[in-house]
N, C-alpha and C positions, 0 to 999 in steps of 0.2 A: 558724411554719410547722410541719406535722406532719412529723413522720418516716415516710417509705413504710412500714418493716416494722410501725410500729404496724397501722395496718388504719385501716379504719372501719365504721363503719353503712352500710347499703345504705340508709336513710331513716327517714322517721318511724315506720314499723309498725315495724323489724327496732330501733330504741332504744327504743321503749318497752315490747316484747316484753322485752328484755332486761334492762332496770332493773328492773320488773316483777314479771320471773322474782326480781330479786334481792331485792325489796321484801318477795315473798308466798312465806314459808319457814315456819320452825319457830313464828316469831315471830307471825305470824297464826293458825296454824293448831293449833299447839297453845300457847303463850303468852298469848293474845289472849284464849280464852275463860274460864281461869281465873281471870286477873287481873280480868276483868270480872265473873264471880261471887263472887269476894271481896271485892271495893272499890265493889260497888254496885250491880248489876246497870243496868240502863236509864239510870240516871244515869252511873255508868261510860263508858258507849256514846255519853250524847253529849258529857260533857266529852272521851274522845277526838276526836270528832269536831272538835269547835270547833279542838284543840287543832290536830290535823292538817292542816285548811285555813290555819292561821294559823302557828303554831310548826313547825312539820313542812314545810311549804309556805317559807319562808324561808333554811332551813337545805338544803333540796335545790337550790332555784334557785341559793344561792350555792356551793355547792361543783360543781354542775355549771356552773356559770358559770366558774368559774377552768380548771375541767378544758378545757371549749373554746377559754376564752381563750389560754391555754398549750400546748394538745397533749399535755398529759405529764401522769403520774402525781401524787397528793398532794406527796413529796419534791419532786419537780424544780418543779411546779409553783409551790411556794412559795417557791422557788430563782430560778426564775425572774422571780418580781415583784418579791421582795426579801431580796438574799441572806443580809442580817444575819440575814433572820426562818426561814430553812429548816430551821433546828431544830424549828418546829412543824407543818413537814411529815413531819420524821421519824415524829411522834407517831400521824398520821392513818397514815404507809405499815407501821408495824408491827403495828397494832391487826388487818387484817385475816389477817397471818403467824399470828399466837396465836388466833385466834377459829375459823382452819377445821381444827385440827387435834382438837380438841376437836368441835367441829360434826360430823366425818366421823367420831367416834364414835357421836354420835347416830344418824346416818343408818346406819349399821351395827345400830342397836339396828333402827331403820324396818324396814331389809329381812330381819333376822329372824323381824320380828314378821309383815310378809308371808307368807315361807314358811312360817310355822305356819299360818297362816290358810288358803292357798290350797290345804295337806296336808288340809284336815279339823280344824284345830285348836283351835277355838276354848274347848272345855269346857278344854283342854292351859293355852291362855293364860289364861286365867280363873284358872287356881287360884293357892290364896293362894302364894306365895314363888315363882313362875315367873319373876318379874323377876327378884330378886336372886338367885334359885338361877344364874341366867344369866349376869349381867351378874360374876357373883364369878367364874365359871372363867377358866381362862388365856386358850387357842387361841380357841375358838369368837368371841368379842366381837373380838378380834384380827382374827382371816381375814375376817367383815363389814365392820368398816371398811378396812382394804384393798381389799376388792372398793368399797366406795362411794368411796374417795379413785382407783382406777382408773378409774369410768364417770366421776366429776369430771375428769379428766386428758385421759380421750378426747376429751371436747368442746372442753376448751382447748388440747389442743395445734393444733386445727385455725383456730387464732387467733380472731380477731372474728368472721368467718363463720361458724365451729363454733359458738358462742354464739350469734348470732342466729338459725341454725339451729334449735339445742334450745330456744332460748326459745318459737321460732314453733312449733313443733313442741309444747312438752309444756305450754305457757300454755293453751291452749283446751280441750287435754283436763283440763288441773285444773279449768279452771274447770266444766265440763262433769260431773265427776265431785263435785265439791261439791255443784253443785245437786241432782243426785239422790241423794244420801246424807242431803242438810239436806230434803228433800222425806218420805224415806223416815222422817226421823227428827221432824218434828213432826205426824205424823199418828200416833205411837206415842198409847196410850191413857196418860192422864194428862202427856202433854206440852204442854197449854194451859198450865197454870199457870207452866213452861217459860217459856213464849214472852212470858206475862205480866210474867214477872221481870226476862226479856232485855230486852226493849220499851220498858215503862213506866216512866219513870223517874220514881225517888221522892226527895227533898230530904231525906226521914231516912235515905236511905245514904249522905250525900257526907259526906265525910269529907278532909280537908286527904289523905291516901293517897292519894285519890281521883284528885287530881291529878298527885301524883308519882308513881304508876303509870301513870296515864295516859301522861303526859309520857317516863317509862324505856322501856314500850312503843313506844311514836311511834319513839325512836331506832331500836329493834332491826327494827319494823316497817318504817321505810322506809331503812334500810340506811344513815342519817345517820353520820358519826364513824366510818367503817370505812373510809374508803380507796375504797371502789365507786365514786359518785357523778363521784369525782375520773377515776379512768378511765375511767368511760364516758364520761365528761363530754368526755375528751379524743380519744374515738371519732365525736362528734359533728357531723355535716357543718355549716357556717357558716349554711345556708339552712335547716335543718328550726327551726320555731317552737320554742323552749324553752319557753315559757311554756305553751301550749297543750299540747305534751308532758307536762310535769310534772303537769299538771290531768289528764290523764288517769292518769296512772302513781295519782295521789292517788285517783283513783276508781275501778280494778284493784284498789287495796293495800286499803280501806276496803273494797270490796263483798266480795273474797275474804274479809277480817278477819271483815264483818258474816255471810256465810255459814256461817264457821268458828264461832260464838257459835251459826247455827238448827243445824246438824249437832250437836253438842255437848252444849248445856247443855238444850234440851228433851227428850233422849234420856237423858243423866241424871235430869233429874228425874224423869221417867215412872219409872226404874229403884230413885231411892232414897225416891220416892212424897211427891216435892216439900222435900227435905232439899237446900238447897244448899252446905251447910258439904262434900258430898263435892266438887262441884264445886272447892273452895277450896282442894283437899289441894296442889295446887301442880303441880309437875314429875311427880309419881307419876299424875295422872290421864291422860295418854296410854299408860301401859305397864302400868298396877295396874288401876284402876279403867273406862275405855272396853273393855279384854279382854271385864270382867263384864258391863260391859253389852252388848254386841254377843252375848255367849253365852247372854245369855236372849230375844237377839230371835230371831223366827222368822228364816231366814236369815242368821242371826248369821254364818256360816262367807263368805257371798258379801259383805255387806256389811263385816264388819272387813275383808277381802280388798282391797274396794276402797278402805275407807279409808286400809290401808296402803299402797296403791300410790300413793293419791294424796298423799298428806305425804313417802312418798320423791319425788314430783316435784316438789316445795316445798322437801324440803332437796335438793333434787340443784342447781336453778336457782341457790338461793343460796350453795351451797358453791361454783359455778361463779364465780360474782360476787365473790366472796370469794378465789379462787384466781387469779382472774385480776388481779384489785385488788395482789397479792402480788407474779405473774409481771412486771407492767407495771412494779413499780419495781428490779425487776431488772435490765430491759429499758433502763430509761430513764439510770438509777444507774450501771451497770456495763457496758453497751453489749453487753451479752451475747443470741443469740438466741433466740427463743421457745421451741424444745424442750431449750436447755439450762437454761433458767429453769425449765422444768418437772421437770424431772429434781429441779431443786436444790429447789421447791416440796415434790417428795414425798419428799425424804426428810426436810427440816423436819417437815412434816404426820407422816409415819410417827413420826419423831421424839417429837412432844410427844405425839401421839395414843396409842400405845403406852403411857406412864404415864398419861394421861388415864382409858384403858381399865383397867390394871389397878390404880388406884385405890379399886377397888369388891369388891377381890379379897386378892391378895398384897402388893400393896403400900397396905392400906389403911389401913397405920400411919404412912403418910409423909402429916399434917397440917399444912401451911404456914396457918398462922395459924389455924390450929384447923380448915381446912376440907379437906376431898378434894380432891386433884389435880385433878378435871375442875371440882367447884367453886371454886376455887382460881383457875384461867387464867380461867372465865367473871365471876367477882369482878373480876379484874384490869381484863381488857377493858370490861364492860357496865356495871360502879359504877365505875370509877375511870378508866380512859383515858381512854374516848371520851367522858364528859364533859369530860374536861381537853382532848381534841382540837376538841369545838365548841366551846370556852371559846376557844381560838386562835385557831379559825375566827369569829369573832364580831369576838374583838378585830383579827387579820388585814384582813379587811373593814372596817369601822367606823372603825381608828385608821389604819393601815396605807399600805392601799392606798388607802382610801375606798370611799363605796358609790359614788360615781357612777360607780367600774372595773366595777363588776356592771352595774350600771345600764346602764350603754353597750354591754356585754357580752351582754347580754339584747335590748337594741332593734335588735340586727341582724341578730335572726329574729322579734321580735313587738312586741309596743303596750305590754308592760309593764303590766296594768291595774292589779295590785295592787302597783304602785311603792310606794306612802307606807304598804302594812302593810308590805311588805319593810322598809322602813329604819326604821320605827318599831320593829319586832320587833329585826332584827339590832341596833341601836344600844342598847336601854335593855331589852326583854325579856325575849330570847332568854338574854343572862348574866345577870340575875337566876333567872332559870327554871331554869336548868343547875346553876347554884350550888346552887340548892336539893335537885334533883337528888343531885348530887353528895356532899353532905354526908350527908343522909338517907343514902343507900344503906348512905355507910360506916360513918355511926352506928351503924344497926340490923345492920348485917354485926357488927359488936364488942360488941352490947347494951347499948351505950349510950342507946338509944330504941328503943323496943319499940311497935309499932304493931298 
């Protein structure tokens, strides 16, 4: 039985507005299309795809399954099936405490780069060292993220409501604003060859990477291992179809993804006249390299504008998801109510986000395992936890509980079609896949394999 102060969904549009929101953030939209022109282009595209409907698709059903079945957050949830095992609830309820304080720096980085743009700024962004001339001072990176961990705040404190509010509210305008930026940007001259790269997929770019990027992405894209799924899951009225929800959530997350690749990597290309190694540069091509190119389009000044407004609506949804995945096991843990969870959310977030910030700066001598503080917490969480937490979740499911808890769990809003990939995945693929995952990551984090 749920708890009244939790809340819930007003219905199917207002949950999958807001997983959604949570699914389609930094990780589609600037994550999505580099990974995809490093590891392969067009082949990339659609071993994520496969992977998504199959691997991706398994791992959502089942942690939104627990979340409804339970009412409660990751912790209590796993507490509640089986208390022996609640310790690998722990694993899934901190993963998202560490991942938004760090995130709500990014999105500070977002709505700087906004206000240059909407000033007239674009030749300003362009130029060489405006990143790290930036991102190294003290206050300025500080006071953005604060303002973004505040508009984060406003919408949760207003509980489930406020969330499927903002969802319904800023989902149609993303979507709305992608297509005409991805519209604007492969009709740029020399962006065929773009589209070509994205598109077509070639069998001399797959590469064993191929897959465990694919695969790391899938995680971050659809919000797997973080704690979200588990509370929405538990916001979820008994009667709205899960299955046909998630199928749609998969086809939100994927179209936004596949838009995020026309916006991006054709408008690059046009820029570096079909060189995709710039696309590849990693993390630096949303703040270095997209500046440059947006300053030599015609319009450069309206269109970075709207770019950036629309990736801050991308991280705003999923910092929300993320911050509330946090509040809810506070809520549930400690019996404590919503706006005092939240109080206690921001000063964690200010907490780690403040060194996260000045990692790039003054304290950018403080190396935990050779890496930058913000690189450092996103290692911890995206290579190491939240694989260790679907590793839980797999064997939780599988040995545990069983699948046929899911299973039964799921047919009392739908037909279950894709029952026998569910349990084939979660039973023997899913922990192979993860493991692989897993290990890679940490390898190539220590240079132990270089790919």
């Amino acid at each position: 039985m749920k708890e009244h102060h939790r809340g819930s969904f007003s219905g199917k549009i207002g949950y999958i507005m807001a997983v959604a929101g949570s699914a389609v953030g930094l990780g589609n939209i600037w994550r999505f299309p580099y990974l995809t022109a490093k590891y392969g282009g067009g082949i990339f595209l659609l071993v994520y795809i496969i992977l998504a409907i199959t691997f991706g698709y398994t791992l959502v059903m089942a942690e939104t399954a627990i979340g409804r079945k339970t009412g409660k957050s990751a912790i209590a949830a796993f507490g509640d099936l089986s208390k022996k095992h609640k310790w690998m609830g722990f694993i899934n309820g901190i993963i998202p405490m560490l991942i938004v304080p760090y995130y709500c720096v990014i999105g500070g980085w977002v709505l700087k780069y906004f206000s240059v743009f909407i000033k007239g700024g674009a030749d300003t962004a362009a130029e060489d060292g405006f990143f790290t001339g930036y991102v190294s001072q003290v206050n300025a990176p500080i006071i953005w993220t604060i303002v973004f961990i505040a508009a984060v705040l406003v919408f949760v404190a207003f509980g489930v409501k406020g969330i499927e509010r903002a969802s319904k509210f800023l989902m149609p305008i993303l979507a709305l604003l992608s297509v005409i930026i991805a519209i604007y940007s492969v009709t740029r001259p020399g962006a065929v060859e773009g589209l070509k790269y994205y598109l077509i997929p070639n069998v001399k770019n797959f590469s064993v990477m191929t897959v465990v990027a694919a695969l790391g992405q899938m995680f971050y894209s659809l919000s797997i291992a973080m704690g979200v799924l588990f509370a929405y899951g538990s916001y979820m009225d008994k009667k709205i179809d899960m299955e046909a929800s998630v199928k749609q959530i998969e086809i939100f997350d994927m179209g936004i993804a596949f838009i995020a690749g026309l916006m991006i990597i054709p408008a690059v290309f046009s820029f570096s006249g079909g060189d995709p190694s710039i696309l590849g540069a990693g993390p630096s091509l949303m703040f270095v390299t997209l500046p440059k190119v947006f300053a030599s389009m015609p319009f450069g000044n309206v269109i970075g504008g709207i770019f950036f407004i629309l990736v801050f609506f991308a991280a705003l949804t999923s910092a929300i998801s993320l911050m509330e995945a946090s509040i809810s096991v506070f809520m549930d843990q400690f019996r404590l109510k919503r706006r005092l969870s939240c109080v206690l959310m921001a000063v964690i977030t200010i907490a780690i986000g403040i060194p996260c910030s000045l990692g790039f700066g003054i304290w950018g001598h403080i190396a935990p395992l050779g890496l930058g503080i913000l690189d450092f917490f996103d290692f911890l969480t995206n290579s190491v936890l939240m694989p260790i937490a679907a590793l839980c979740t797999c064997y939780f499911v599988s040995r545990i509980i069983g699948v046929k808890t899911i299973i039964d769990e799921v047919k009392i809003s739908s037909a279950f079609k894709r029952e026998k990939l569910f349990t084939v995945v979660i039973k023997y693929i899913a922990p192979i896949c993860i493991l692989a995952i897993l290990l890679s990551s940490v390898l190539s984090t220590f240079g132990v394999l270089k790919f």
